[in-house]
C-alpha positions as CSV (number, residue, x, y, z in Angstrom):
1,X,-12.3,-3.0,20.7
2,X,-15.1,-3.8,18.5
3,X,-14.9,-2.6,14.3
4,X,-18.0,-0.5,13.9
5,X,-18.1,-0.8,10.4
6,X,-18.8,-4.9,10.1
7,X,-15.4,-5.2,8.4
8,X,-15.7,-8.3,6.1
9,X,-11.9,-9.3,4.6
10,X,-14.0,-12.0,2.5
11,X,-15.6,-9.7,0.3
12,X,-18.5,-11.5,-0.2
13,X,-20.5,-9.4,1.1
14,X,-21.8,-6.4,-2.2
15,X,-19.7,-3.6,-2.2
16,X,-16.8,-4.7,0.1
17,X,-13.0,-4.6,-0.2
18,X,-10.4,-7.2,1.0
19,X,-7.5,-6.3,2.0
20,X,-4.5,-9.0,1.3
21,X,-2.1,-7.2,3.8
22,X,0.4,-5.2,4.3
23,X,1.9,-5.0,0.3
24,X,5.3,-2.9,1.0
25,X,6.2,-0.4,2.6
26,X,7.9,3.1,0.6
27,X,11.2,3.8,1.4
28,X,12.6,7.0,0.0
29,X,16.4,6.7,-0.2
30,X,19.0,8.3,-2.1
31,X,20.2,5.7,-4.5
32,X,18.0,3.3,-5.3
33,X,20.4,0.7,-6.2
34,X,22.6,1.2,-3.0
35,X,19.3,0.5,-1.1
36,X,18.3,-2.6,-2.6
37,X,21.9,-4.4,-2.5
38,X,22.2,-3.5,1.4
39,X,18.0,-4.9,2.1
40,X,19.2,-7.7,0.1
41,X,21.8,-8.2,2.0
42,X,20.9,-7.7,5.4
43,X,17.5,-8.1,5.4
44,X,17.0,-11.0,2.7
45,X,14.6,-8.6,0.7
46,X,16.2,-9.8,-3.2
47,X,13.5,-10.7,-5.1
48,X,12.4,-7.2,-7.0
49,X,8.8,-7.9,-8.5
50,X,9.4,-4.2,-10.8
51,X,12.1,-2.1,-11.5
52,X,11.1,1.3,-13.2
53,X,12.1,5.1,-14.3
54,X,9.8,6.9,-15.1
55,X,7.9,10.4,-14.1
56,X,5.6,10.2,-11.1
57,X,2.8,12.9,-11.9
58,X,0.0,11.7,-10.2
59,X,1.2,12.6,-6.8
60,X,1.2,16.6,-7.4
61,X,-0.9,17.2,-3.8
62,X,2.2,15.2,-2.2
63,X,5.4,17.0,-4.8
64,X,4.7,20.6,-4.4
65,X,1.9,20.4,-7.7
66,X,4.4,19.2,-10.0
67,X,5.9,16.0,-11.2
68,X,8.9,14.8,-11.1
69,X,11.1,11.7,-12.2
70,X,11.8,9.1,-10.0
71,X,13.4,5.6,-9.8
72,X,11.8,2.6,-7.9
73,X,12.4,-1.1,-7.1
74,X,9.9,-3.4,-5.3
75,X,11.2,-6.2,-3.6
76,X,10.0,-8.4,-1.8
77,X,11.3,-11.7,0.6
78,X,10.5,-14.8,0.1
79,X,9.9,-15.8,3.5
80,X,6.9,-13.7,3.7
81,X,5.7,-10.7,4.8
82,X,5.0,-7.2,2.9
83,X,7.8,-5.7,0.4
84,X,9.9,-2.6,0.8
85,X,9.0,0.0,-2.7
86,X,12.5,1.4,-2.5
87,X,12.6,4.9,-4.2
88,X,14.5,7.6,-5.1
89,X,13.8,10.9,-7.0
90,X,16.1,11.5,-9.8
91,X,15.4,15.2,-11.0
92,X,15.6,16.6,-7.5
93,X,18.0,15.9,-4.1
94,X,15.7,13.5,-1.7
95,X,16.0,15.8,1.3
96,X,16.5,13.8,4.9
97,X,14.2,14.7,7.4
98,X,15.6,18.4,9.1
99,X,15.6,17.2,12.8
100,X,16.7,14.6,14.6
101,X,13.3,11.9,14.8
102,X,11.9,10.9,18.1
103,X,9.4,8.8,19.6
104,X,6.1,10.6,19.1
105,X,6.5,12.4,15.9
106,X,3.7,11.8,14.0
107,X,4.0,9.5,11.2
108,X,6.0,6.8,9.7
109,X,8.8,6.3,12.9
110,X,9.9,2.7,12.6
111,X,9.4,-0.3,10.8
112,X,8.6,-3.7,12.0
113,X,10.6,-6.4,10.2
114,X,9.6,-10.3,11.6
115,X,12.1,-13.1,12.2
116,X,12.2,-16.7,12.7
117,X,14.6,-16.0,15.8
118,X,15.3,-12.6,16.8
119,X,18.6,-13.2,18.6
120,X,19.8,-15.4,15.4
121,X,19.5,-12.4,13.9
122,X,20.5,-10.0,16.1
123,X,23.9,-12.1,15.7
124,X,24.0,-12.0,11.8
125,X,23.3,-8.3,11.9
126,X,26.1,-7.2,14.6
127,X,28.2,-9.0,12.5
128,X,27.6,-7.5,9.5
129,X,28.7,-3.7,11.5
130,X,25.1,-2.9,11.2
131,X,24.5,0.0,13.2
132,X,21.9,-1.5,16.4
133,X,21.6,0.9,18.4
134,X,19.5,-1.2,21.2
135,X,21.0,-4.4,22.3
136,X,19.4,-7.5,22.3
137,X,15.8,-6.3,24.8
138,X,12.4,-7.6,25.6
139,X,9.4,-5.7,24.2
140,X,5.9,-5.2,26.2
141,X,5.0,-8.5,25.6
142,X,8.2,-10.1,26.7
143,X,9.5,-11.5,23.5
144,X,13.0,-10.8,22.2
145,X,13.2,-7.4,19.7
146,X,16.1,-5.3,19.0
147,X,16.7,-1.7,16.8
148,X,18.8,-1.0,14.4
149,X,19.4,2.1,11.5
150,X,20.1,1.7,7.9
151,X,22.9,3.3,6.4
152,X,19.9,6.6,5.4
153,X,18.9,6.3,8.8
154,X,15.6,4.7,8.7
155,X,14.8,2.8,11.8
156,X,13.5,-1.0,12.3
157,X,12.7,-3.3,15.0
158,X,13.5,-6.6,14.6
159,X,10.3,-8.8,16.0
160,X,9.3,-12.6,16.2
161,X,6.8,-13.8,13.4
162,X,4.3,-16.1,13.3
163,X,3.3,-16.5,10.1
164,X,5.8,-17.5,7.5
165,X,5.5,-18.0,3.5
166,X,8.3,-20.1,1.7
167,X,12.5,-19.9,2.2
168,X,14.4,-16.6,2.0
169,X,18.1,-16.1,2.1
170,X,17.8,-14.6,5.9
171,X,15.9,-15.6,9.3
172,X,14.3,-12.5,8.9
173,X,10.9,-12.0,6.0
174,X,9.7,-8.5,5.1
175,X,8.0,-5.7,6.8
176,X,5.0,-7.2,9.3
177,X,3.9,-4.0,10.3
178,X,4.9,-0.4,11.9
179,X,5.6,2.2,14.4
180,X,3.2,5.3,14.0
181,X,3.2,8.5,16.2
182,X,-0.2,9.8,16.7
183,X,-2.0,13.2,17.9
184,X,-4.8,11.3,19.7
185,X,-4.5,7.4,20.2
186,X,-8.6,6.6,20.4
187,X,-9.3,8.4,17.0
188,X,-5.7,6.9,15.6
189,X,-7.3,3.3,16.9
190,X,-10.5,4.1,15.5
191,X,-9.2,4.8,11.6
192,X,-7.0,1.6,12.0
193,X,-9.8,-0.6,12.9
194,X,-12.5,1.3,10.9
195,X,-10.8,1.4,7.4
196,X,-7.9,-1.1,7.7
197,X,-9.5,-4.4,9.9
198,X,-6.7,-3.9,13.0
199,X,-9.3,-4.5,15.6
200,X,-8.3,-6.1,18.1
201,X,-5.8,-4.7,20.9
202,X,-2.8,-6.9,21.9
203,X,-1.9,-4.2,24.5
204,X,-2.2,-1.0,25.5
205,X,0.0,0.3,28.0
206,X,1.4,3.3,29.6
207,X,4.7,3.9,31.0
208,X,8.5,4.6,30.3
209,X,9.7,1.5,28.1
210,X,12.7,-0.5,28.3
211,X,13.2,-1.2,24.5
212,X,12.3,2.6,24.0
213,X,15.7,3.4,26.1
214,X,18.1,4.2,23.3
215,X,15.7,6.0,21.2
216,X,15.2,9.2,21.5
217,X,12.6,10.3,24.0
218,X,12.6,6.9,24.4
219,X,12.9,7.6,28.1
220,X,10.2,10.2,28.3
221,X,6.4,8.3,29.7
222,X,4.7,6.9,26.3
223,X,1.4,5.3,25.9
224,X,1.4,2.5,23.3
225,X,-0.7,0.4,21.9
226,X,-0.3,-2.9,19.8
227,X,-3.0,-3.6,17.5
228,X,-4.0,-7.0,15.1
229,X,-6.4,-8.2,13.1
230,X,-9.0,-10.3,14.4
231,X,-10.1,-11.8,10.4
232,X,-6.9,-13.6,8.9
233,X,-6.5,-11.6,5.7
234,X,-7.7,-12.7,2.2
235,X,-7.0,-12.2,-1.4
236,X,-4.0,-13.1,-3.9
237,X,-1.3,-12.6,-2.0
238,X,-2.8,-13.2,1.4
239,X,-0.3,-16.4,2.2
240,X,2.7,-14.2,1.3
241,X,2.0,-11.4,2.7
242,X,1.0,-13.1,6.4
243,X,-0.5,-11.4,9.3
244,X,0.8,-8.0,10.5
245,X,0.8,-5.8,13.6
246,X,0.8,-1.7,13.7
247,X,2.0,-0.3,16.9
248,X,0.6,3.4,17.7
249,X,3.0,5.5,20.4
250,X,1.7,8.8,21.4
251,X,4.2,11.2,23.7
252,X,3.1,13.3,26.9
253,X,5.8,14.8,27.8
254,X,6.9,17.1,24.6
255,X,5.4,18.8,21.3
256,X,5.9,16.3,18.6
257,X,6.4,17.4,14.8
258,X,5.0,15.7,11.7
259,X,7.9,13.4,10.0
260,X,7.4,14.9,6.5
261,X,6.8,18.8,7.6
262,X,7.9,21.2,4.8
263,X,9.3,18.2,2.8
264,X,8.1,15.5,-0.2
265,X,6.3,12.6,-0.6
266,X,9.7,10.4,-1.5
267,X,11.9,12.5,0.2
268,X,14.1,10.4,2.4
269,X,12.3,8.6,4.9
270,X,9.3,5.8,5.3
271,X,7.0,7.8,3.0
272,X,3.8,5.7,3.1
273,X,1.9,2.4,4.0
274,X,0.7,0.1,1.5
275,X,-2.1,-2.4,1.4
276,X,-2.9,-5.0,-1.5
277,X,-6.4,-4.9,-1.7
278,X,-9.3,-5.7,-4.2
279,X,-12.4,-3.7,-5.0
280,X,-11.3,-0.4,-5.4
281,X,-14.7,1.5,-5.8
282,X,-15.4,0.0,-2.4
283,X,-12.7,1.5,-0.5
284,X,-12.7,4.5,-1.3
285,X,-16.6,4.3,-0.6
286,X,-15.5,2.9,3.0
287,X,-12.9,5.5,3.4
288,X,-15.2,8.7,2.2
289,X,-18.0,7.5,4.6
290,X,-15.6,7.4,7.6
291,X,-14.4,11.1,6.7
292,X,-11.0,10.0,5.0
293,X,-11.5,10.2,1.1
294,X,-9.2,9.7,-1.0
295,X,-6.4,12.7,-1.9
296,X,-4.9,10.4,-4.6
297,X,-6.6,8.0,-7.2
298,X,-4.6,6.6,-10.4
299,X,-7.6,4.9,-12.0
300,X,-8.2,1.7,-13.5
301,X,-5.1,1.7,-15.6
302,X,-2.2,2.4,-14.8
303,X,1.5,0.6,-15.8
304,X,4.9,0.3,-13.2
305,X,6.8,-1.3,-15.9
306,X,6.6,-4.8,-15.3
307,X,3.4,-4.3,-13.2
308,X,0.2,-2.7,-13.3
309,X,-2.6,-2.3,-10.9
310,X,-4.6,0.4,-9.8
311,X,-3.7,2.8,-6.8
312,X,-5.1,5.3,-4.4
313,X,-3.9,7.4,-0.8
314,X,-5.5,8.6,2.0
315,X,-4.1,10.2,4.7
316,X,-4.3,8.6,8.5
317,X,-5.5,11.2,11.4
318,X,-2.0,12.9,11.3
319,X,-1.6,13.2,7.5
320,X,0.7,9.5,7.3
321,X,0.0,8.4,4.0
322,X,-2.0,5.0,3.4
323,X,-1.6,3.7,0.2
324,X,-4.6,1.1,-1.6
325,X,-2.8,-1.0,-4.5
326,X,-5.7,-3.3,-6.1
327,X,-2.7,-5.4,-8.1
328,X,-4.3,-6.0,-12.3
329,X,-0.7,-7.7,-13.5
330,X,2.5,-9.1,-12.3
331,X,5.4,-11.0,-13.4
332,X,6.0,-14.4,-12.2
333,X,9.0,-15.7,-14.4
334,X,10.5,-13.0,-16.1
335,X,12.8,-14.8,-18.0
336,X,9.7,-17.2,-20.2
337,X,7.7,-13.8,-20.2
338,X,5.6,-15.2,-17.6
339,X,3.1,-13.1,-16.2
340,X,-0.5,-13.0,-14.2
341,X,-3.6,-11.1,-15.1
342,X,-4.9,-11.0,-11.4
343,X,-9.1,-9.0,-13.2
344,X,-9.8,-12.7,-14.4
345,X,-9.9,-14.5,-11.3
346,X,-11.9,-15.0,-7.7
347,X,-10.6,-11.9,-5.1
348,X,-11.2,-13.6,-1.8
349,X,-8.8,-16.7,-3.2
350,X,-5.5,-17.0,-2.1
351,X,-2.9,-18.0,-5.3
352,X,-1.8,-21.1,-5.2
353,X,1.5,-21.5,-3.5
354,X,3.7,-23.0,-6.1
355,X,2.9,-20.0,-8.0
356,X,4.0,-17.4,-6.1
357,X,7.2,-19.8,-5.3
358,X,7.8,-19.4,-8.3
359,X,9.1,-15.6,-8.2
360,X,12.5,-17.3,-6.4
361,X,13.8,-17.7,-10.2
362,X,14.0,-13.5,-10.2
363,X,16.2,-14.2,-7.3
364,X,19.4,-11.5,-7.6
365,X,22.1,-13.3,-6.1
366,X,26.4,-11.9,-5.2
């Protein structure tokens, strides 16, 4: 498929944004604390990058117009690949989606976690009791994959990466990418391409799906499409973040509902999609002129603790919610009051390597 809008992850070009990658993905959950011992665990995700309390009132159009106090923890693996934003509401119940999920719903339905050796760890997870509700399969493209649920029932699918960072404490890295049920798959391809550089189609098939067998409607016909980006991706955190895929799955054969319907933004579930990404004013420029503006914007300052940045969210075709986090300041080595001031420095260059290695000493270990 060819990007209509010239998409340029270099941002050299006046007035465009790079995108880093995939920066985390939210996970609302309904003890924070719980959440991040059992990623850390299983999943190798133990390095927390921010830890904070604190009231979340810029996302009224998403909370029912008011705010309310939350609890979050981003952590990320040092392997590589995107972070999980674990986060739980603290002056309200997180309420669990009312209906059992299927394949179709529109939204959010699964997320794709890489490994160094998928049936390694399929192994380490059975193992550990995890719930995998699959078996060791091939996906479309014949590699190895499996499924499995978290204890909240959040689903994954275990993939093979390709593009790996430093040494974390499991075979698998973080989040590379996921699942997203869509209304109408050549508009969904479109805003992917368009706004977020996945241009190019790995495949695109229709059918009834082996690895889709113990899902449900996993045996209903499907059509699914694998997308990538053809530009590697640039920017601060580009060599830690890695390359990343987002698969699209649209249903024929029953009505699908929308994921979040009559709930919150950080209810329980895999409440948005975040980018890292630089230049701001850009984006949203890019996003209003393709008919997506943004529904969200923080402005230049604003503070998660230990972190600050500036952030923004539009919402994909189907109302999934994309997040744009232009990072301003994050700690490297907590412990010597160590941190980076990300406005003094080129946006297209990766940071060096033995920088970013360096967030292994916030390490939480048994």
């Amino acid at each position: 498929m060819n990007n209509t809008t010239n998409f340029s992850p270099s941002g050299k070009a006046h007035g465009t944004p790079t995108i880093a990658g995939i920066q985390q993905i939210g996970i609302g959950i309904p003890d924070v604390h719980e959440a991040f011992d059992w990623y850390r665990i299983h999943f190798g995700m133990d390095i927390p990058i921010f830890e904070e309390a604190a009231e979340a009132n810029l996302m009224l159009p998403y909370t029912g117009g008011k705010p309310h106090q939350r609890h979050a923890i981003l952590a990320i693996n040092m392997a590589g690949g995107g972070g999980f934003e674990i986060w739980q509401y603290t002056s309200r119940v997180p309420q669990p989606c009312s209906f059992e999920l299927q394949l179709g719903d529109f939204g959010f339905y699964c997320t794709r976690m890489k490994s160094k050796d998928v049936k390694a760890s399929y192994e380490f997870l059975k193992s550990k009791n995890v719930n995998i509700i699959s078996g060791l399969t091939k996906d479309v493209a014949g590699n190895d994959t499996f499924y499995l649920r978290d204890p909240w029932n959040n689903l994954f699918q275990i993939v093979i990466g390709d593009t790996w960072f430093g040494t974390g404490k499991q075979l698998t890295g973080g989040p590379s990418g996921c699942m997203i049920g869509v209304s109408d798959m050549d508009r969904s391809m479109r805003f992917y391409a368009d706004i977020l550089g996945y241009d190019t189609v790995i495949y695109d098939q229709t059918g009834v799906f082996d690895d889709f067998k113990n899902l449900p409607s996993g045996k209903l016909k499907m059509r699914r499409v694998l997308l990538g980006h053809s530009a590697p991706r640039v920017g601060a955190f580009s060599q830690l973040l890695g390359a990343s895929q987002i698969e699209l799955v649209k249903t024929y054969e029953r009505s699908p509902r929308k994921i979040f319907e009559n709930r919150f933004w950080g209810d329980q579930g895999f409440i948005h999609l975040c980018f890292d990404i630089s230049n701001q004013s850009a984006m949203k420029e890019r996003c209003t002129s393709k008919g997506y503006p943004y529904t969200v914007d923080s402005g230049e300052k604003f503070d998660m603790g230990e972190a600050a940045g500036h952030f923004s969210y539009i919402e994909d075709p189907d109302g999934a919610l994309i997040e744009f986090v232009e990072t301003k300041k994050i700690p490297i080595l907590k412990k010597l009051g160590w941190y980076l001031d990300l406005r003094k420095r080129d946006a297209t260059k990766p940071l060096p390597n033995w920088m970013l290695k360096a967030l292994r000493f916030n390490r939480v270990k048994d």
